[in-house]
mmJSON file of the N, C-alpha and C atoms, coordinates in Angstrom:
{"data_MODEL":{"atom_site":{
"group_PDB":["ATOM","ATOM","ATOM","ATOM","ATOM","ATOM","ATOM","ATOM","ATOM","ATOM","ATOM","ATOM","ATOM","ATOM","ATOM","ATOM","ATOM","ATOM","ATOM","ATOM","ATOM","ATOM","ATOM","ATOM","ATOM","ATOM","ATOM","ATOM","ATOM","ATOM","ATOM","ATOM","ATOM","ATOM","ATOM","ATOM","ATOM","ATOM","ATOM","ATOM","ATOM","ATOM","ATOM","ATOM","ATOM","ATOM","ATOM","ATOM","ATOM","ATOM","ATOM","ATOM","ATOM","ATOM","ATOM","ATOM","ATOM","ATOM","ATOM","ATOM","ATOM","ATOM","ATOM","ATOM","ATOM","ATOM","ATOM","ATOM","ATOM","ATOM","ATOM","ATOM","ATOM","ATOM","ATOM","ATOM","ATOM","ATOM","ATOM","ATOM","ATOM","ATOM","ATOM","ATOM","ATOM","ATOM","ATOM","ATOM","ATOM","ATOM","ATOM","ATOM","ATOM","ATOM","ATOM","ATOM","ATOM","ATOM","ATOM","ATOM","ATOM","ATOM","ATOM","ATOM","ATOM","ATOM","ATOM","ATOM","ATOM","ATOM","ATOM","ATOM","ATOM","ATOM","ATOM","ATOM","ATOM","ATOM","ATOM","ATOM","ATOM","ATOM","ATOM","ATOM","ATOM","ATOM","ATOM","ATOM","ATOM","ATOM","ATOM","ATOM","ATOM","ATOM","ATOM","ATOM","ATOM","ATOM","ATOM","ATOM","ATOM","ATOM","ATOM","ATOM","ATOM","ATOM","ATOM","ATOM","ATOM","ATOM","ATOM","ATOM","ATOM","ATOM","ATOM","ATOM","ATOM","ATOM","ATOM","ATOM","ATOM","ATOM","ATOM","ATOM","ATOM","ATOM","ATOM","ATOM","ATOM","ATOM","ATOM","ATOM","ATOM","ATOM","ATOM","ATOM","ATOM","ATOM","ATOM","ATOM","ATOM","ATOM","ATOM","ATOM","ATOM","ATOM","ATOM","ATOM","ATOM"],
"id":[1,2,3,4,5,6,7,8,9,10,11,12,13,14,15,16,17,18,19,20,21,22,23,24,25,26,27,28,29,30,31,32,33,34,35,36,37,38,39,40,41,42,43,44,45,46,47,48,49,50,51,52,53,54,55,56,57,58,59,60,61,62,63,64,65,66,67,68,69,70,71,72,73,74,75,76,77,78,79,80,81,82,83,84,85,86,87,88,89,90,91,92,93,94,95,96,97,98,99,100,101,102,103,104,105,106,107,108,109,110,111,112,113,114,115,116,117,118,119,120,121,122,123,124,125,126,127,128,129,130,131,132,133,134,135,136,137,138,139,140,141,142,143,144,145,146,147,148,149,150,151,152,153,154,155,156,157,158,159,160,161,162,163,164,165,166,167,168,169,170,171,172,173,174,175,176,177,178,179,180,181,182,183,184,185,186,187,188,189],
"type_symbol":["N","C","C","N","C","C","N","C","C","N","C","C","N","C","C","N","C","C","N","C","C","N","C","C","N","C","C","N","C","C","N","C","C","N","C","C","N","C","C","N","C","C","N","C","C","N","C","C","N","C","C","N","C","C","N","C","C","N","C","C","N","C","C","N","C","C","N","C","C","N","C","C","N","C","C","N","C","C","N","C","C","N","C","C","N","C","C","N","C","C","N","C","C","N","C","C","N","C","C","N","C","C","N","C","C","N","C","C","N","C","C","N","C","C","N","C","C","N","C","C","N","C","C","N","C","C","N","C","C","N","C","C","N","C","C","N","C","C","N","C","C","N","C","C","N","C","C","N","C","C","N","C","C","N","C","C","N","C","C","N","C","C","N","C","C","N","C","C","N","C","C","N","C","C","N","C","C","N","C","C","N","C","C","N","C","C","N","C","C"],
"label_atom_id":["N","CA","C","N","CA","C","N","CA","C","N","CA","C","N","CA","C","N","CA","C","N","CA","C","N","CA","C","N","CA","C","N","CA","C","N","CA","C","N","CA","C","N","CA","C","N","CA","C","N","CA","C","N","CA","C","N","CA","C","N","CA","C","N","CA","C","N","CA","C","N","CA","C","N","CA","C","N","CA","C","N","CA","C","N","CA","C","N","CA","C","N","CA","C","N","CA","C","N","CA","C","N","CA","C","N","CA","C","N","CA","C","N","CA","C","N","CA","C","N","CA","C","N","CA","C","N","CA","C","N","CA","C","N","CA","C","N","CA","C","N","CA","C","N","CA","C","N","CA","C","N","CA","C","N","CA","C","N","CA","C","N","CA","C","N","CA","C","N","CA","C","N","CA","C","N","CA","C","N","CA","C","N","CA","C","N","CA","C","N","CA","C","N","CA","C","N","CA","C","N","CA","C","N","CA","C","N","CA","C","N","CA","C","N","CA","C","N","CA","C"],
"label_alt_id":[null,null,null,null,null,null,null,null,null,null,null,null,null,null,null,null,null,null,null,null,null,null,null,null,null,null,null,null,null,null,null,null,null,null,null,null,null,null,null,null,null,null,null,null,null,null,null,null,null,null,null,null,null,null,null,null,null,null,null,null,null,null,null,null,null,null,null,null,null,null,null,null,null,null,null,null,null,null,null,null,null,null,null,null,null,null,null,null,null,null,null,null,null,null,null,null,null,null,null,null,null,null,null,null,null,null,null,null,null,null,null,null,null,null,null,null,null,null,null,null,null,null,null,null,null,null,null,null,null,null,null,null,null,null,null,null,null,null,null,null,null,null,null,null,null,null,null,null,null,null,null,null,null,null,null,null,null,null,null,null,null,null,null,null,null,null,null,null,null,null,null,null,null,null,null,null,null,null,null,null,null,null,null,null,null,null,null,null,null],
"label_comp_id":["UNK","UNK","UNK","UNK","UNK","UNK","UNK","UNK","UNK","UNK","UNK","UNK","UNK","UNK","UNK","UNK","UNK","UNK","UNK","UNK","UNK","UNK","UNK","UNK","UNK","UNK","UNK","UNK","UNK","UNK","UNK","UNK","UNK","UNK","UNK","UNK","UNK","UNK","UNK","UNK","UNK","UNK","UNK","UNK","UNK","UNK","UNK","UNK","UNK","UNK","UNK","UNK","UNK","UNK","UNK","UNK","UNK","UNK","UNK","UNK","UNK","UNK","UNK","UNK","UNK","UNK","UNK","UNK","UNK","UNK","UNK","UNK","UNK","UNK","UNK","UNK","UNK","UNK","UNK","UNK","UNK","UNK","UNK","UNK","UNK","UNK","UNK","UNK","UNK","UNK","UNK","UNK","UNK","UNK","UNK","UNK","UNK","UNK","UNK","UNK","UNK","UNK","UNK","UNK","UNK","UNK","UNK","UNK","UNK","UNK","UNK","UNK","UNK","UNK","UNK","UNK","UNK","UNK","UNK","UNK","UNK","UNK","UNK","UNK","UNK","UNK","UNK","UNK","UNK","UNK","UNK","UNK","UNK","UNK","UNK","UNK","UNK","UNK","UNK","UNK","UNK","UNK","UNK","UNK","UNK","UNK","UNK","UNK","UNK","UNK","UNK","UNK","UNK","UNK","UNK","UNK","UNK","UNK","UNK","UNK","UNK","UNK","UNK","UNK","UNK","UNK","UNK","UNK","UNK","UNK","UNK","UNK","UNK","UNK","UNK","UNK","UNK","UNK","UNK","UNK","UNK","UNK","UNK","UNK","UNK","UNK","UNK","UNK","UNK"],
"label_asym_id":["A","A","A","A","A","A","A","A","A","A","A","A","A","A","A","A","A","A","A","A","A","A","A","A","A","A","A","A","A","A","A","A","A","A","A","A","A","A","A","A","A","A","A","A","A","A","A","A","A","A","A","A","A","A","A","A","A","A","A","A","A","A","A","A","A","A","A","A","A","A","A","A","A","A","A","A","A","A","A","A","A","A","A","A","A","A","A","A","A","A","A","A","A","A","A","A","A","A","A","A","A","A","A","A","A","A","A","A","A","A","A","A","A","A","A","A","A","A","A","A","A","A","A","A","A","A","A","A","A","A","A","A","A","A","A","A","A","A","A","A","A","A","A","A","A","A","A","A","A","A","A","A","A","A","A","A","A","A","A","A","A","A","A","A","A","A","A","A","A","A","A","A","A","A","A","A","A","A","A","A","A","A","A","A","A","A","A","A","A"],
"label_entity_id":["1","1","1","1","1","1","1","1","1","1","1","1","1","1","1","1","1","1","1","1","1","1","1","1","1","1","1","1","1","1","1","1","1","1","1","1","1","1","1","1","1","1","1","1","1","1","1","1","1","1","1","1","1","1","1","1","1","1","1","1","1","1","1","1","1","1","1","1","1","1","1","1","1","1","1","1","1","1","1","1","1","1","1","1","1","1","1","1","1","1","1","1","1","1","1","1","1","1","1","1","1","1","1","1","1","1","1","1","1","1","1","1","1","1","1","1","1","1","1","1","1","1","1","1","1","1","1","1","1","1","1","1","1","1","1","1","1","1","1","1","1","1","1","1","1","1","1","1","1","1","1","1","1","1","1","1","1","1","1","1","1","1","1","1","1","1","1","1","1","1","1","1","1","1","1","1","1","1","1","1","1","1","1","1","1","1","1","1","1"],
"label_seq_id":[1,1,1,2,2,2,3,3,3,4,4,4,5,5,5,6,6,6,7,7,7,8,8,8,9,9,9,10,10,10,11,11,11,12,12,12,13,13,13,14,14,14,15,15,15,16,16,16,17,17,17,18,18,18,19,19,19,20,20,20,21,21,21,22,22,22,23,23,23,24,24,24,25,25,25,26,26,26,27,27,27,28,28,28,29,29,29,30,30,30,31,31,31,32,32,32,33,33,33,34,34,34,35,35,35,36,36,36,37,37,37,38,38,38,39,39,39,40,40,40,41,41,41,42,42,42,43,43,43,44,44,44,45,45,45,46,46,46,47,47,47,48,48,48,49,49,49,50,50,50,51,51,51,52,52,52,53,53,53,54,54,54,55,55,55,56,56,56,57,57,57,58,58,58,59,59,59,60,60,60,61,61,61,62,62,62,63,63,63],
"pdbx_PDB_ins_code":[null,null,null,null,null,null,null,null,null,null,null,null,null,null,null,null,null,null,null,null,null,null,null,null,null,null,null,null,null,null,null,null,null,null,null,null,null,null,null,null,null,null,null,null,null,null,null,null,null,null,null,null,null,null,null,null,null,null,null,null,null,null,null,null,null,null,null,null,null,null,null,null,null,null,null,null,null,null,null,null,null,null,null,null,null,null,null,null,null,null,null,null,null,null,null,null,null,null,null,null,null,null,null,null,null,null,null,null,null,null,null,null,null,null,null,null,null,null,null,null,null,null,null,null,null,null,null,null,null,null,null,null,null,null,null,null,null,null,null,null,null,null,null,null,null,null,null,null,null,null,null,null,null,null,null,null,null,null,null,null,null,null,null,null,null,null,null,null,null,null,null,null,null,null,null,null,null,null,null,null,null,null,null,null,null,null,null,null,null],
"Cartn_x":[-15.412,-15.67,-14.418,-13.631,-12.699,-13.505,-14.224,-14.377,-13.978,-14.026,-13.985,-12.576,-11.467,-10.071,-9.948,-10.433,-9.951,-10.036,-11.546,-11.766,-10.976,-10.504,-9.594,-7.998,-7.414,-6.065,-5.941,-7.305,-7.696,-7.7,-8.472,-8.825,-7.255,-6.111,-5.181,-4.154,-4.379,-3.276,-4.256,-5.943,-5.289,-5.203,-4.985,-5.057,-3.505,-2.902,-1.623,-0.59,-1.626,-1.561,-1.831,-2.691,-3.365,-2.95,-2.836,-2.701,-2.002,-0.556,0.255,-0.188,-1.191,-1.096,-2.614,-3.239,-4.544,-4.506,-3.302,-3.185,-2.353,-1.866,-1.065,-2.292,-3.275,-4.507,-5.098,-5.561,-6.24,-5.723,-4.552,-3.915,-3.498,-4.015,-3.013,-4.769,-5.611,-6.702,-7.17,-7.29,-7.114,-6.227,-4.468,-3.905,-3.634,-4.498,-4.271,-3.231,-2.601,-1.131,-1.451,-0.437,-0.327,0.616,1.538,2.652,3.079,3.67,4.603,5.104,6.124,7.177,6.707,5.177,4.579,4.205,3.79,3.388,5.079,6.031,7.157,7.765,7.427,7.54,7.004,5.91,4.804,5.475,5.665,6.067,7.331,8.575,9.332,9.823,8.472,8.623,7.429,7.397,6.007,7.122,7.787,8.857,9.577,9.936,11.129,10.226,8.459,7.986,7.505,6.889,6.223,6.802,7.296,7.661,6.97,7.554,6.28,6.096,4.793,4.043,4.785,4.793,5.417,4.275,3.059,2.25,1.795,2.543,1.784,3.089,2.454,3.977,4.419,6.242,6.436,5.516,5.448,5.434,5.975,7.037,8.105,9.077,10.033,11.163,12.803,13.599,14.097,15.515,16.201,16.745,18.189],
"Cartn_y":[19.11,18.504,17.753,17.869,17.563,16.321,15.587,14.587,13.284,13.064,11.88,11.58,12.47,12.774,12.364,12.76,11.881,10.623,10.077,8.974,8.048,8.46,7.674,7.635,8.336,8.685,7.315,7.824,7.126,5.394,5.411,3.756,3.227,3.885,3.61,3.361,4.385,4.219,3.272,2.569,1.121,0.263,0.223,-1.181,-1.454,0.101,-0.456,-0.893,-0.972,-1.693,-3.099,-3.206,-4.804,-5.868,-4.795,-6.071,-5.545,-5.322,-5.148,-5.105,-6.449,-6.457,-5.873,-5.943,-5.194,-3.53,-3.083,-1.858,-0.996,-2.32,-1.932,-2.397,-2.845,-3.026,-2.117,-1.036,-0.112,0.776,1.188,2.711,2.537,1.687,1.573,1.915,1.702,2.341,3.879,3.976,5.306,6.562,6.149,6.953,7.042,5.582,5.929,5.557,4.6,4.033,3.736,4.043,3.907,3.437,2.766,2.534,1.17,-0.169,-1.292,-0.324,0.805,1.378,1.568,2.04,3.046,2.13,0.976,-0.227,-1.242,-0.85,-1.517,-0.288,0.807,2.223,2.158,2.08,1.87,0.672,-0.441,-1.917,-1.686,-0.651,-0.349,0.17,1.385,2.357,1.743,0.96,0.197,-0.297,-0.957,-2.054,-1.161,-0.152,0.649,1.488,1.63,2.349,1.941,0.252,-0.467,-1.491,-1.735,-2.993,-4.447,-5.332,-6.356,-7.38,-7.799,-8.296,-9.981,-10.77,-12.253,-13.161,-12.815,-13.371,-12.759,-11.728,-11.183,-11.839,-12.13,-12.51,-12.064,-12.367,-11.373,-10.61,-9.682,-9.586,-9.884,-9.655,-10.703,-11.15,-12.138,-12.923,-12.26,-11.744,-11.069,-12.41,-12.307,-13.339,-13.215],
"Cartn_z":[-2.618,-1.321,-0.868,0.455,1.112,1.604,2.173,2.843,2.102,0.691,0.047,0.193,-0.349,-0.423,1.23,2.44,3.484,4.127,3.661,3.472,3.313,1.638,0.967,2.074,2.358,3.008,4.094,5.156,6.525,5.462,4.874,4.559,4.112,3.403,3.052,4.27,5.257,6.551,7.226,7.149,8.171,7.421,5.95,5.463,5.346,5.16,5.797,6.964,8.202,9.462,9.314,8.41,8.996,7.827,6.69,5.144,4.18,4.206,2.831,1.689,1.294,-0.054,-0.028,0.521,0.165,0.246,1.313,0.671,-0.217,-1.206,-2.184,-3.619,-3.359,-4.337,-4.043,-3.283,-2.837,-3.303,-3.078,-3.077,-4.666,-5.394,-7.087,-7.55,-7.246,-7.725,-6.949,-5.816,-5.361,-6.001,-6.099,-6.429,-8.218,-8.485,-10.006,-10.692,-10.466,-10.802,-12.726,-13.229,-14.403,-14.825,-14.187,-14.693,-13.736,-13.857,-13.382,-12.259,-12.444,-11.576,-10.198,-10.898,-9.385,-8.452,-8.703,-7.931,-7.237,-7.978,-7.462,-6.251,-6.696,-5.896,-4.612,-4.584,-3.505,-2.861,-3.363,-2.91,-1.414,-2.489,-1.512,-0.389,-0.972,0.578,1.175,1.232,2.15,2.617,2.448,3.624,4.001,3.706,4.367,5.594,5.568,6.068,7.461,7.176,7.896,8.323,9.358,10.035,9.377,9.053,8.492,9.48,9.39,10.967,10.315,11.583,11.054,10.278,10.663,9.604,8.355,8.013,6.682,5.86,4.411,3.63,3.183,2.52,1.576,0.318,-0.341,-1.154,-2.586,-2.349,-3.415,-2.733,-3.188,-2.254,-3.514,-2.403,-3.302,-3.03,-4.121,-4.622,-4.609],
"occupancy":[1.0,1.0,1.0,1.0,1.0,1.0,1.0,1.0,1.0,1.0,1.0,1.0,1.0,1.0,1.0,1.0,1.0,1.0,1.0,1.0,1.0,1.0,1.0,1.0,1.0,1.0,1.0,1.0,1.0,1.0,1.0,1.0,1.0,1.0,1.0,1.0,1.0,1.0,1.0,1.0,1.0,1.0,1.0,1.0,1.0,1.0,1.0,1.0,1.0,1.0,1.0,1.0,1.0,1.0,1.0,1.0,1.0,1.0,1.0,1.0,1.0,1.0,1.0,1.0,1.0,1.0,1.0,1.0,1.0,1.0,1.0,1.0,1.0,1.0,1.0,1.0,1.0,1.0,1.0,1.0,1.0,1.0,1.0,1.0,1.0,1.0,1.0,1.0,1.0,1.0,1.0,1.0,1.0,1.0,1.0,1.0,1.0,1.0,1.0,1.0,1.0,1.0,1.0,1.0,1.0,1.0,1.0,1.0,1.0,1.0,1.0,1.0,1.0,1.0,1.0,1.0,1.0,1.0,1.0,1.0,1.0,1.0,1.0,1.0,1.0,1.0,1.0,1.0,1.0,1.0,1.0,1.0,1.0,1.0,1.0,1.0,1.0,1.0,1.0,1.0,1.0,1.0,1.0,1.0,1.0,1.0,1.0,1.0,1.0,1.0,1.0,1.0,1.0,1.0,1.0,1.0,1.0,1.0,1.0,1.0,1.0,1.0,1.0,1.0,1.0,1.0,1.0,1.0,1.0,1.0,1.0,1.0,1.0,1.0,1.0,1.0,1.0,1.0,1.0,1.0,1.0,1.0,1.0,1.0,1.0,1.0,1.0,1.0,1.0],
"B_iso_or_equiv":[0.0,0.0,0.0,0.0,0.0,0.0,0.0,0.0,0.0,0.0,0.0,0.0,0.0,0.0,0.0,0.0,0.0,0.0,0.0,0.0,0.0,0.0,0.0,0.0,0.0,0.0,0.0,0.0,0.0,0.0,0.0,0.0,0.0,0.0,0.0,0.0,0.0,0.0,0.0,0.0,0.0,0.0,0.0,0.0,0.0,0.0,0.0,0.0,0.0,0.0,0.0,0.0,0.0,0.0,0.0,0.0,0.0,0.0,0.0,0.0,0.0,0.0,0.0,0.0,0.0,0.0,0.0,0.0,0.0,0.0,0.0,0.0,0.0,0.0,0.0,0.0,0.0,0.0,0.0,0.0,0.0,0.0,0.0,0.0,0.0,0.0,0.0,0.0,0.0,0.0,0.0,0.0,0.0,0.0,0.0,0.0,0.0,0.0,0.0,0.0,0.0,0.0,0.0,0.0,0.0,0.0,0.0,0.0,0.0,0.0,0.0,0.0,0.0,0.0,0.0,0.0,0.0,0.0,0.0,0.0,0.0,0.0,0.0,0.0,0.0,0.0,0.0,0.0,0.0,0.0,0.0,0.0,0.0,0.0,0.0,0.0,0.0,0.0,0.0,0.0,0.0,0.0,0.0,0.0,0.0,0.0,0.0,0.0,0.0,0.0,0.0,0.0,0.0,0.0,0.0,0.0,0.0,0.0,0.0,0.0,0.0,0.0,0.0,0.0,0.0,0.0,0.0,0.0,0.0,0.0,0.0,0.0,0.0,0.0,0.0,0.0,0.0,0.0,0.0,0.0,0.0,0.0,0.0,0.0,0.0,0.0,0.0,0.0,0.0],
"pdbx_formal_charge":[null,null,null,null,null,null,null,null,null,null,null,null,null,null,null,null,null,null,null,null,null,null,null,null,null,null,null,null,null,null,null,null,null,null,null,null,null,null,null,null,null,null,null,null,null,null,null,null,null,null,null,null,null,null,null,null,null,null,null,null,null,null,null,null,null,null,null,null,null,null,null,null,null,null,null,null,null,null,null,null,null,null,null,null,null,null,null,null,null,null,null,null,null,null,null,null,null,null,null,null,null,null,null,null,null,null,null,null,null,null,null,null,null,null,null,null,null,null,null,null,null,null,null,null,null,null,null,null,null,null,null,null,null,null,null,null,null,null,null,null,null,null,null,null,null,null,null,null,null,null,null,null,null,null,null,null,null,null,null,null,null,null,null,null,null,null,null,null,null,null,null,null,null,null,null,null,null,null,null,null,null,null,null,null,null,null,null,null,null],
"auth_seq_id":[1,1,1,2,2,2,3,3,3,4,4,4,5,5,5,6,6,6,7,7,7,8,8,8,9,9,9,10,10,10,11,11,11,12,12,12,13,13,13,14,14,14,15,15,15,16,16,16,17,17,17,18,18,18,19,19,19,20,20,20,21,21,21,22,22,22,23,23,23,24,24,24,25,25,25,26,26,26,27,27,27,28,28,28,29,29,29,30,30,30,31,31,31,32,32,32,33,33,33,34,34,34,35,35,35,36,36,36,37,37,37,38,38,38,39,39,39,40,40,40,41,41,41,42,42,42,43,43,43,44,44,44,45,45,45,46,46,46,47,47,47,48,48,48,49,49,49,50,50,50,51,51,51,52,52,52,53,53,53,54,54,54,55,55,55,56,56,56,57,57,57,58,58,58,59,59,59,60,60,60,61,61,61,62,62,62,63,63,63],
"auth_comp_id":["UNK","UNK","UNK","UNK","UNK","UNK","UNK","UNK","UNK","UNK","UNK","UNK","UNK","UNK","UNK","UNK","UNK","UNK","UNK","UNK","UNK","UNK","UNK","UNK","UNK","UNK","UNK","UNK","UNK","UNK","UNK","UNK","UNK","UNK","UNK","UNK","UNK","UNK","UNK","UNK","UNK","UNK","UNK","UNK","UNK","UNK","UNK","UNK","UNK","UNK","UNK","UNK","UNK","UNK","UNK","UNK","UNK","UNK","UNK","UNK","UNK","UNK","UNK","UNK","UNK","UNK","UNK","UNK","UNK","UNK","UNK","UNK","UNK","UNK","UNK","UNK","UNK","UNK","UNK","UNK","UNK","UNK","UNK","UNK","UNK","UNK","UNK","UNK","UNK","UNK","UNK","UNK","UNK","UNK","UNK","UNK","UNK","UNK","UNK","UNK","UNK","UNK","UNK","UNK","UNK","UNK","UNK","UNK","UNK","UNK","UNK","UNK","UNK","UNK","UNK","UNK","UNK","UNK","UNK","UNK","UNK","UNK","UNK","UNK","UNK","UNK","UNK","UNK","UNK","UNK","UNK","UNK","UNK","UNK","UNK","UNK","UNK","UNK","UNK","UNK","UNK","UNK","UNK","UNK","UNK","UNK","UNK","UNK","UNK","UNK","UNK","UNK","UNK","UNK","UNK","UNK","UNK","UNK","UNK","UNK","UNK","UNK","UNK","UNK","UNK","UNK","UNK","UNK","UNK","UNK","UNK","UNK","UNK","UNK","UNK","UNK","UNK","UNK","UNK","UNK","UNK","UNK","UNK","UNK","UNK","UNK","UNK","UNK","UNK"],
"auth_asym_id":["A","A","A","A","A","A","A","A","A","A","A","A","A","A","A","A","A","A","A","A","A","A","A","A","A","A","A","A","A","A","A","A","A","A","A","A","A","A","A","A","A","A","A","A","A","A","A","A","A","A","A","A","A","A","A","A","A","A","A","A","A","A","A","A","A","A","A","A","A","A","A","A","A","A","A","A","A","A","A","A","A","A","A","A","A","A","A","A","A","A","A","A","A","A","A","A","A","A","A","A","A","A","A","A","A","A","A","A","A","A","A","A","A","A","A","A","A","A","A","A","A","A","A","A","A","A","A","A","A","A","A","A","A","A","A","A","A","A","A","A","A","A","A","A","A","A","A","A","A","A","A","A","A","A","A","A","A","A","A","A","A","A","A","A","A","A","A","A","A","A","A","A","A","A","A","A","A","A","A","A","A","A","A","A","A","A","A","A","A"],
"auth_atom_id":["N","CA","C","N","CA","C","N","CA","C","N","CA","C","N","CA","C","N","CA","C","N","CA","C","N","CA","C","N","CA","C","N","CA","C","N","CA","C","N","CA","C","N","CA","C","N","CA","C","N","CA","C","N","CA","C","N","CA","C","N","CA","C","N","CA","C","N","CA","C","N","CA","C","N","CA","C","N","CA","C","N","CA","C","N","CA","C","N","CA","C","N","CA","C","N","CA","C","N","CA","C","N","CA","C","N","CA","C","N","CA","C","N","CA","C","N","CA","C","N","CA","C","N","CA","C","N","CA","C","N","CA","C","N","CA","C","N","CA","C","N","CA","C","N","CA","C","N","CA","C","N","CA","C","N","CA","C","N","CA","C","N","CA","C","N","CA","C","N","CA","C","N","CA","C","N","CA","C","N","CA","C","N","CA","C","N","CA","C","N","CA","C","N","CA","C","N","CA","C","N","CA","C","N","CA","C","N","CA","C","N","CA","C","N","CA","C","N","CA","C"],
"pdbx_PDB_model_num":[1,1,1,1,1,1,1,1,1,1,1,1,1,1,1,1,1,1,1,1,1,1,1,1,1,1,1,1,1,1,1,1,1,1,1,1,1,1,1,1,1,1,1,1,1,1,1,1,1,1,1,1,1,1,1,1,1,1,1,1,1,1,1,1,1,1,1,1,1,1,1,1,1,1,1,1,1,1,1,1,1,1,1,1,1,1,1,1,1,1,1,1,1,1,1,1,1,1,1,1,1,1,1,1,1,1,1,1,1,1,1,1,1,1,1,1,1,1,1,1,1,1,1,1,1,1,1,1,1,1,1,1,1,1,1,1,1,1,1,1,1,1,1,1,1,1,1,1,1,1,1,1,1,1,1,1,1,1,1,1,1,1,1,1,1,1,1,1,1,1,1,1,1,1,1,1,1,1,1,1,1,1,1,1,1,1,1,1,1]
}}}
C-alpha cells in the first residue's frame, strides 16, 4: 500500500515549514536513522535547504 509512504513524505515537508526541530524528530524515526551522522546529515541539508524563520532557533550554534 502506497498511501502510508505518502503520508509520511507530506507530514515531513510541513513540519519542515513550521518547526526545524520537530521535523528533524520525525523524519529520524520515519526514515530510521541509525547512526549520530544521519541526524547531523539531515541537520545540514535542512539549513542549506530551508531558509530559517527569525523565530525558530538555532539548532546548534556553530563556534
Amino acid at each position: 500500500m502506497r498511501y502510508p509512504r505518502v503520508l509520511g513524505v507530506k507530514v515531513m515537508q510541513h513540519l519542515e515549514a513550521i518547526d526545524h526541530i520537530s521535523y528533524v524528530r520525525y523524519a529520524s524515526i520515519y526514515r530510521e536513522f541509525q547512526e549520530l551522522g544521519e541526524f547531523i546529515s539531515e541537520i545540514n541539508s535542512l539549513e542549506t535547504r530551508v531558509p530559517r524563520d527569525v523565530k525558530q532557533p538555532e539548532l546548534f550554534r556553530k563556534m
